[in-house]
BAMARMAR-152098 format. One record per residue (C-alpha): residue number from 1; x, y, z. Coordinates in steps of 0.2 Angstrom, whole numbers, plus 5000, padded with zeros to 4 digits. Example, Ala and Ser with C-alpha at 12.3 -4.5 7.8 and 13.67 -1.06 7.14 Angstrom:
BEGIN
(1, (5062, 4978, 5039))
(2, (5068, 4995, 5036))
// end
This chain:
BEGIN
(1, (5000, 5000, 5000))
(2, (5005, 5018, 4996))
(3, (5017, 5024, 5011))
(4, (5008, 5041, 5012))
(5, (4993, 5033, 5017))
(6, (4992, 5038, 5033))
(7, (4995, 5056, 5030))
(8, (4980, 5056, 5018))
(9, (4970, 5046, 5032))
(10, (4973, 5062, 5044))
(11, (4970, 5075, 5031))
(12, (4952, 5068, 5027))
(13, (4950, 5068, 5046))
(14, (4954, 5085, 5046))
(15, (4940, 5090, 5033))
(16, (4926, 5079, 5040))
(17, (4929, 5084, 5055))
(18, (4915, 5098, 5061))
(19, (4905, 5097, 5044))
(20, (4887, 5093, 5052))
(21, (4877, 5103, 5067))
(22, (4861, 5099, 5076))
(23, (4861, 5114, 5087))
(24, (4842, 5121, 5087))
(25, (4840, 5134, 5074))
(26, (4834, 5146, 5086))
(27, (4828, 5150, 5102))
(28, (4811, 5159, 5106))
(29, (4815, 5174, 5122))
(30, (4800, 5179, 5126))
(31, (4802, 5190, 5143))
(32, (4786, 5201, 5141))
(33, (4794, 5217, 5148))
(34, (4790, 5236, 5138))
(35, (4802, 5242, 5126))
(36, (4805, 5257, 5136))
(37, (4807, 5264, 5154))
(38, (4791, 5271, 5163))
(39, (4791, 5290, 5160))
(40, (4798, 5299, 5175))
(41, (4798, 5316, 5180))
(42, (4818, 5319, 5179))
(43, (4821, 5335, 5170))
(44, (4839, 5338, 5172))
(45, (4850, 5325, 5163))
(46, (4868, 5325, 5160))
(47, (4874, 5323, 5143))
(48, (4883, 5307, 5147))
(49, (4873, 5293, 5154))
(50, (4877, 5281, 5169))
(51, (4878, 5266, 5158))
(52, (4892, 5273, 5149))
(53, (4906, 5279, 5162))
(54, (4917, 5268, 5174))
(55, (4915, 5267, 5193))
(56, (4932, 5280, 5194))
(57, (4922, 5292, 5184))
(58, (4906, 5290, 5193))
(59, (4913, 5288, 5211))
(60, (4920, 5305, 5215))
(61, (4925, 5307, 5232))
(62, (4943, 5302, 5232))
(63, (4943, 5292, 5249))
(64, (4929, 5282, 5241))
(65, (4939, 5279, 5226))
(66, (4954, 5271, 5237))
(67, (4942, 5261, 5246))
(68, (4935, 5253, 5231))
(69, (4952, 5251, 5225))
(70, (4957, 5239, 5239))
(71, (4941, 5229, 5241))
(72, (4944, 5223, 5221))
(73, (4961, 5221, 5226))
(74, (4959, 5210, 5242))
(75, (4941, 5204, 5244))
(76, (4939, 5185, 5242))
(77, (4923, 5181, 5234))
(78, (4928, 5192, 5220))
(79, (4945, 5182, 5219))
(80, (4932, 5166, 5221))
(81, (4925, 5172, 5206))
(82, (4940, 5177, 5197))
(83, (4946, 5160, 5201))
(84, (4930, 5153, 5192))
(85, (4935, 5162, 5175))
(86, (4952, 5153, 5176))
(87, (4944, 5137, 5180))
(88, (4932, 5138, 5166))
(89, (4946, 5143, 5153))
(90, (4955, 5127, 5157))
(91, (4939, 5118, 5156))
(92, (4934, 5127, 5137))
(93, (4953, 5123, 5134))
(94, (4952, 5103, 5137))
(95, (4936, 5102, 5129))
(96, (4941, 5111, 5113))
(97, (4958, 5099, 5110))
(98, (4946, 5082, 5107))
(99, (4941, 5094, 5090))
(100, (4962, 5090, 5085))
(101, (4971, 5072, 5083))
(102, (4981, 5069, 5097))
(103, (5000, 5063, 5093))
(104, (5007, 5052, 5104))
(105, (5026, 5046, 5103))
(106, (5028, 5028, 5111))
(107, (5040, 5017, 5115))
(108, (5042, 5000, 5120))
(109, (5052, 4984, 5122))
(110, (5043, 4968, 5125))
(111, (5055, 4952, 5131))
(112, (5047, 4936, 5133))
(113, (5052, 4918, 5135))
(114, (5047, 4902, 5142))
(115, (5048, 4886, 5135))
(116, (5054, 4893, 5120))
(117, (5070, 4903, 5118))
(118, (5071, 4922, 5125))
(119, (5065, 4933, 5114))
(120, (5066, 4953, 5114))
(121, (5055, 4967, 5100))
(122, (5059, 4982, 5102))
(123, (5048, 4997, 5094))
(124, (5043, 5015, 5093))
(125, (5030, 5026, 5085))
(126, (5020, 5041, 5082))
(127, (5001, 5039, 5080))
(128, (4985, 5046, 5085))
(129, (4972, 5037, 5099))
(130, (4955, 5035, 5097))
(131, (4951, 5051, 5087))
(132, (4933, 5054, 5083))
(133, (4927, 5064, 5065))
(134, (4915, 5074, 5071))
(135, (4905, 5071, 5058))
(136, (4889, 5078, 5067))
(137, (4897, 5089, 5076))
(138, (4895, 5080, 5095))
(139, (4913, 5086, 5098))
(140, (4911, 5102, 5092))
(141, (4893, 5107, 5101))
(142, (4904, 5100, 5118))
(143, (4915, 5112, 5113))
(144, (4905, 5126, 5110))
(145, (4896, 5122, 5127))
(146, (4910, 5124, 5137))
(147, (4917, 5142, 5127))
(148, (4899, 5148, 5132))
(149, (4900, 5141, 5150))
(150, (4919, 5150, 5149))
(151, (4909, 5166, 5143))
(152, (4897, 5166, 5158))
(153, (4907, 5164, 5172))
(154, (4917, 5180, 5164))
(155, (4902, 5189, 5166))
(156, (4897, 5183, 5184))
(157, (4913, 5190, 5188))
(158, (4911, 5205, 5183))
(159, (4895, 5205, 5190))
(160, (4904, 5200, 5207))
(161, (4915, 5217, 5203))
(162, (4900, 5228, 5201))
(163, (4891, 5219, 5216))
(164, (4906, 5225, 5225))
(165, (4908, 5241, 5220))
(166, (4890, 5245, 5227))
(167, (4892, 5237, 5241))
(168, (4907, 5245, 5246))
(169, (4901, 5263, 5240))
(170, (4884, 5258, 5250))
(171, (4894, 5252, 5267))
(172, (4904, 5268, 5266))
(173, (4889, 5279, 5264))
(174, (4880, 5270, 5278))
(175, (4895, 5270, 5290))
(176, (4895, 5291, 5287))
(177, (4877, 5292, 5289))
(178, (4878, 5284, 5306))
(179, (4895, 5293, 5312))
(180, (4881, 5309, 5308))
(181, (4867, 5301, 5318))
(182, (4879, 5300, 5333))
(183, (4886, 5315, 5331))
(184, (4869, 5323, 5331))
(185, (4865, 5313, 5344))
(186, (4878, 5317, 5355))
(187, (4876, 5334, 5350))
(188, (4857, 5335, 5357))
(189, (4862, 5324, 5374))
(190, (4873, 5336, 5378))
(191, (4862, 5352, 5373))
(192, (4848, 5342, 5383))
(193, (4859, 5338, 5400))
(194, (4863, 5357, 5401))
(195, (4844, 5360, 5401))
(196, (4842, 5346, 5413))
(197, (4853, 5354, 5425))
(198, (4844, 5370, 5422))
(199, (4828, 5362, 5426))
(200, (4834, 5354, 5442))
(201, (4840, 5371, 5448))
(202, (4822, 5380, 5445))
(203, (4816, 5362, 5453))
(204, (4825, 5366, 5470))
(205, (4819, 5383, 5470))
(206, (4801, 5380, 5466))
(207, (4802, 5386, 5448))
(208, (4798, 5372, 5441))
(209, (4789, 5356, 5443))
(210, (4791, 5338, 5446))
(211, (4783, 5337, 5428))
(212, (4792, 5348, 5418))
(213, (4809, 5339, 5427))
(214, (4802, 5321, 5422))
(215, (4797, 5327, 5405))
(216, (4817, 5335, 5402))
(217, (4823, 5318, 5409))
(218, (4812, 5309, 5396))
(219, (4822, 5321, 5383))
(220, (4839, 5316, 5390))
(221, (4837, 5298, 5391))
(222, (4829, 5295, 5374))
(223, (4844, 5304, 5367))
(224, (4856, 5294, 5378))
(225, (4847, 5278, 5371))
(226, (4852, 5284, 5352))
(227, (4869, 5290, 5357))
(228, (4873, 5271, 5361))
(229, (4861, 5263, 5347))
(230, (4872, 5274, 5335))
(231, (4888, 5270, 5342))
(232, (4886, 5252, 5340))
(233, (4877, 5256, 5322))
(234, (4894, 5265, 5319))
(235, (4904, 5247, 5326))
(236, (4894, 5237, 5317))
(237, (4897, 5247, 5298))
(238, (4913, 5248, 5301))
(239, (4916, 5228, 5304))
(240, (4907, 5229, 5288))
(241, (4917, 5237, 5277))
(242, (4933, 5228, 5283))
(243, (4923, 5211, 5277))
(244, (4920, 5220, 5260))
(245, (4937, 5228, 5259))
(246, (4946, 5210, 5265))
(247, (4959, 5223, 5277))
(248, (4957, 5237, 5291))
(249, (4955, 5253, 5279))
(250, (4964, 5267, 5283))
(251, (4956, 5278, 5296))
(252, (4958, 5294, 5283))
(253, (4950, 5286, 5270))
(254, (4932, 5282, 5281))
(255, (4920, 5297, 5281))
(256, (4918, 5306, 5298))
(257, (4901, 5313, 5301))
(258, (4893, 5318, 5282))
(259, (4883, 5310, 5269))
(260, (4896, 5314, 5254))
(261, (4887, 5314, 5235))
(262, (4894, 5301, 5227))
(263, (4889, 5305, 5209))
(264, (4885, 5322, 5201))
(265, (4878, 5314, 5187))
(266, (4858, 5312, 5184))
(267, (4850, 5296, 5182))
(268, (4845, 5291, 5165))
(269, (4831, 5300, 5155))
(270, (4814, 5292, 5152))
(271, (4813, 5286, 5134))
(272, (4830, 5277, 5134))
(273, (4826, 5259, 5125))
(274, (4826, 5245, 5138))
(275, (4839, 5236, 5128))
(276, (4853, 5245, 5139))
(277, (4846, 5228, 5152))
(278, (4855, 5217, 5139))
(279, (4873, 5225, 5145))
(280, (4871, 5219, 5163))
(281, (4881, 5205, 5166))
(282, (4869, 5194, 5177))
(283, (4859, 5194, 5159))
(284, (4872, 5190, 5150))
(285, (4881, 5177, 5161))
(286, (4862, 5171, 5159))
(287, (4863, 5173, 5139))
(288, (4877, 5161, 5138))
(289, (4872, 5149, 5150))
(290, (4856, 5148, 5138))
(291, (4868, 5147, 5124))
(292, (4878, 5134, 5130))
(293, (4863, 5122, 5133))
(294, (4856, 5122, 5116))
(295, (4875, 5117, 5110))
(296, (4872, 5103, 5123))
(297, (4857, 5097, 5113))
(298, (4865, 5096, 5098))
(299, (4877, 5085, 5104))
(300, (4864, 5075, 5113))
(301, (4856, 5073, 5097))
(302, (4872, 5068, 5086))
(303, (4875, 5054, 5099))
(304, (4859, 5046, 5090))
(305, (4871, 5045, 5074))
(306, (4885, 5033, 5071))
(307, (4903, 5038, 5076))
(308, (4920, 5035, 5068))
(309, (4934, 5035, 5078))
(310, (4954, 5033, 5070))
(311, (4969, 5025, 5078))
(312, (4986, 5024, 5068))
(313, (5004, 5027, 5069))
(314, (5018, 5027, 5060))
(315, (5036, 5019, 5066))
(316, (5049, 5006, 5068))
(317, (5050, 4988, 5077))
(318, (5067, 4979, 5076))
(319, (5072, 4962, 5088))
(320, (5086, 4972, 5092))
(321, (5089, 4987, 5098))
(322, (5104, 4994, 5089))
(323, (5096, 4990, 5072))
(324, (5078, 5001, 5077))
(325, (5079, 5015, 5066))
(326, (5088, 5005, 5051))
(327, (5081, 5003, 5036))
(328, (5069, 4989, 5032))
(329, (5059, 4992, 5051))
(330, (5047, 5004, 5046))
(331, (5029, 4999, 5049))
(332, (5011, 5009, 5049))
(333, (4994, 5004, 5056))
(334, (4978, 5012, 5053))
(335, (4964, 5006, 5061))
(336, (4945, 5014, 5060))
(337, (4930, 5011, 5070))
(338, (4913, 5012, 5069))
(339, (4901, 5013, 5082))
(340, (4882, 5012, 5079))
(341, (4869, 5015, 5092))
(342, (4858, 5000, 5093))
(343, (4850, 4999, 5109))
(344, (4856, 5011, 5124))
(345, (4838, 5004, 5136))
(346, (4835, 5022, 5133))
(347, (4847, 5032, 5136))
(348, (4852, 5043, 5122))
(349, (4831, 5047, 5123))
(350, (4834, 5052, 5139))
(351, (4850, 5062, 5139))
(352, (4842, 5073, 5125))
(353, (4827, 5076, 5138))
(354, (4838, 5081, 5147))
(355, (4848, 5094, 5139))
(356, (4831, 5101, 5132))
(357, (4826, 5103, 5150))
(358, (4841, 5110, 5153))
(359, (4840, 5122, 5141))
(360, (4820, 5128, 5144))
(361, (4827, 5130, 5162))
(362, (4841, 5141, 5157))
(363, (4828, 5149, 5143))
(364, (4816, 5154, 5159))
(365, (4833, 5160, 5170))
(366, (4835, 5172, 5156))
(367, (4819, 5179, 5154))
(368, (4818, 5182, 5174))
(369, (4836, 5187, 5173))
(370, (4830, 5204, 5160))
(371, (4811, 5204, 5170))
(372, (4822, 5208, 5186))
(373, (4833, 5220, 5179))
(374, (4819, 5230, 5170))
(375, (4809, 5230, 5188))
(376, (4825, 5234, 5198))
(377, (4829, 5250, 5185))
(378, (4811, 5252, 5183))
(379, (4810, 5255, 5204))
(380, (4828, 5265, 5205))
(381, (4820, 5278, 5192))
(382, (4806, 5279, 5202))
(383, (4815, 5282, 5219))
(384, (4826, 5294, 5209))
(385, (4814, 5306, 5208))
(386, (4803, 5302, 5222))
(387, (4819, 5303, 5234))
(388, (4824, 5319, 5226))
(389, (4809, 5327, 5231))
(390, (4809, 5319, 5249))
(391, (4827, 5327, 5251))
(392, (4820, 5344, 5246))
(393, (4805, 5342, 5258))
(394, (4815, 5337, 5273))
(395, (4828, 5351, 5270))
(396, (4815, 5364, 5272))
(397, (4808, 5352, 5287))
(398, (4823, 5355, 5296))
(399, (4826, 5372, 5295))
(400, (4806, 5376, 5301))
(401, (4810, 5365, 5315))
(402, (4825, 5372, 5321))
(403, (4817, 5390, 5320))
(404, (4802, 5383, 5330))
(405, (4811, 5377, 5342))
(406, (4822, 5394, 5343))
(407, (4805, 5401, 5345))
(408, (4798, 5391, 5358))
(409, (4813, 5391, 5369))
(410, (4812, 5412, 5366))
(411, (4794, 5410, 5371))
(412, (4794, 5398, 5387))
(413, (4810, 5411, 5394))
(414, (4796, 5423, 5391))
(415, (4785, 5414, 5401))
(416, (4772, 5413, 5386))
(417, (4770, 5397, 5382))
(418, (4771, 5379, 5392))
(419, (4787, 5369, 5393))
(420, (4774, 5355, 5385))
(421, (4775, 5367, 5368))
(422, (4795, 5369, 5371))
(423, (4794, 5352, 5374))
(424, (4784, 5346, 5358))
(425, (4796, 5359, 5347))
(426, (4813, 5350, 5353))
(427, (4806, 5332, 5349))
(428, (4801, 5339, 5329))
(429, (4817, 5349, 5329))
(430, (4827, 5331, 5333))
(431, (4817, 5319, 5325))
(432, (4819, 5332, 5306))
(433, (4838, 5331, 5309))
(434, (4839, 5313, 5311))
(435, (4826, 5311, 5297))
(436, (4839, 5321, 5285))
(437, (4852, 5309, 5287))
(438, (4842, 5296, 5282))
(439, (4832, 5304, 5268))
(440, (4853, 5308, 5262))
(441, (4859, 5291, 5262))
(442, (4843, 5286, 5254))
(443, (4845, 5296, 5240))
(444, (4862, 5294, 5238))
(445, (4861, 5274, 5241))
(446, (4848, 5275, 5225))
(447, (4862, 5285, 5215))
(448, (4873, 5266, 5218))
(449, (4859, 5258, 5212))
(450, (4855, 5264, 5198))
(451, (4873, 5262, 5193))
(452, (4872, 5243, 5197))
(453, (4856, 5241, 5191))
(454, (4861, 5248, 5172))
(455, (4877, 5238, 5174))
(456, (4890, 5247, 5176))
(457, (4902, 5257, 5163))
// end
């Protein structure tokens, strides 16, 4: 036979191989969301949208910036996930090799004896194992499932990044929100004690009574109770945020007692086209996971088919060792195999079940994964506004208050009014401070997700 024989054997497998699919020709999505984004009553937009701007850009405090910086750098489910990437590389990487012939240089000696005279062969070789041609393309679909599997767990991790990167930016905010609860509360223990002291003194004298001395005790404890809620708030965020950050930040970079913006851009404006949900990565880790299961039926569908599967080699076998490479000891085997499917009891039926299982479940993951993110931007768009407005309201609250209470206190010196008025003026005044704060780290908490929720930049 013609010597080049092999050579041609692994050139035909070369062009066979991959020449047939059996991957569904498409996949119906149907997730039954509007095409756009409920109108809102935003008026100010900046030119450039959140979706298109990184979490440097978007992020402008400094400290805050530094902070997120070593929470990517050190936190260790986003290295879990990074991890996974790496993991799924090498997977996509062993799975894409079966698609090549596999060399393989052998060598052996085999000595026997017995009976008969001892005996000695000695022989090496270069040849392939077991290749299959992909005629239907069962290889290749493998394949291709595990470079979509490889393309999903890229974007979970990034959506492990952005998860941090608002959770880091919302743990920062809450820990300056409740280092401004206790400084206010602290700030009205202390304005309330002097008062206290005051009261006891008018007590002694007769100038005042046992109510009105209860009543400014009542004051003092409640905000003695909030000065050690807010203390251990202030313990607990800060625990927090060394978990996220995966070290003890610097005490220069944590916020003090303010509610810094983090962002001076605008939310997006009404009318943008809800396609912007399809660059969020927990939608399109869902994407290819769906991808990757429709290449799983196709090559649960080519294992119905027959299979082909090469073995050969080319070498040289000699009784003697000195004498392998010499001429006269060449040899060559080529060996094909065919497998039919006959009867499995069933299982290639099943394994196809399977995978299409597999892939309506992923198909349903994907439509929740877009119905979630269009209900999550749809409520941040909503708050936006809403929480904007609150901010404004509570604002004006606050300065009211504190001029009522100014007013009151002016007034009960004067001996017009009831300590019960001064009384009912101090409580608004306190409980519009503390309701600032928290309308401040609302809004600015909504500002980190919207960010997230659009995906990122």
């Amino acid at each position: 036979m013609n010597k080049r024989f092999p050579v041609l054997a692994l050139a035909v497998t070369a062009a066979l191989s991959g020449c047939s699919t059996l991957v569904p020709d498409r996949t119906e999505v149907a997730p039954a969301i509007p095409s756009q984004w409920p109108a809102h009553a935003t008026a100010d937009i900046a030119a450039t949208p959140m979706v298109n701007i990184g979490w440097r850009d978007f992020f402008v405090d400094p400290r805050l910036q530094t902070i997120i910086a070593q929470s990517l750098d050190n936190n260790r489910d986003l290295r879990v996930a990074v991890l996974n990437v790496e993991r799924a590389r090498a997977q996509y990487r062993i799975q894409r090799a079966d698609r090549l012939p596999s060399l393989n240089a052998q060598g052996q000696m085999i000595r026997s004896g017995g009976d008969v005279p001892v005996s000695e062969q000695f022989s090496a070789d270069l040849g392939i194992t077991e290749f299959e041609l992909d005629l239907f393309g069962r290889v290749r679909n493998l394949s291709e499932a595990a470079r979509q599997q490889f393309f999903a767990e890229s974007a979970n991790q990034r959506n492990a990044l952005l998860t941090l990167v608002a959770e880091v930016a919302n743990a920062w905010l809450t820990l300056g929100a409740d280092n401004e609860q206790l400084r206010i509360s602290q700030a009205t223990l202390a304005s309330y004690e002097d008062s206290l002291r005051l009261t006891e003194a008018r007590y002694q004298l007769g100038g005042a009574s046992s109510l009105e001395l209860n009543q400014t005790r009542t004051l003092v404890e409640t905000a003695r109770t909030d000065v050690a809620r807010y203390a251990g708030q202030v313990a607990q965020d800060h625990n927090a945020l060394v978990l996220l950050i995966g070290a003890q930040p610097d005490p220069d970079l944590l916020p003090t007692a303010e509610i810094t913006q983090v962002s001076a851009l605008r939310p997006v404006p009404a009318g943008v086209p809800g396609e912007v949900l399809l660059r969020r990565p927990d939608v399109m880790a869902a994407e290819h996971i769906l991808l990757s299961s429709n290449a799983n039926i196709g090559a649960a569908r080519a294992a119905f088919f027959p299979s082909i599967s090469l073995t050969g080699g080319v070498g040289s076998a000699s009784s003697e060792l000195s004498g392998l490479f010499e001429s006269g000891t060449r040899v060559w085997s080529f060996i094909p195999r065919l497998n039919l499917p006959i009867f499995q009891g069933g299982r290639l039926r099943a394994n196809l079940g399977m995978a299409k299982a597999d892939r309506d479940i992923a198909l349903a993951r994907y439509e929740k994964a877009i119905q979630s993110g269009f209900r999550e931007t749809a409520d941040a768009l909503a708050q936006s506004d809403s929480l904007h407005a609150q901010l404004t309201s509570q604002q004006a609250l606050v300065v009211a208050a504190e001029e009522a209470q100014h007013l009151s206190q002016t007034r009960y010196d004067a001996g017009l009014d009831s300590f019960l008025v001064l009384l009912d003026a101090r409580r608004t005044a306190y409980a519009a401070r503390k309701s600032l704060v928290s309308t401040q780290l609302a809004q600015q908490s909504n500002q980190v997700a919207l960010y997230k929720v659009l995906g990122g930049g």
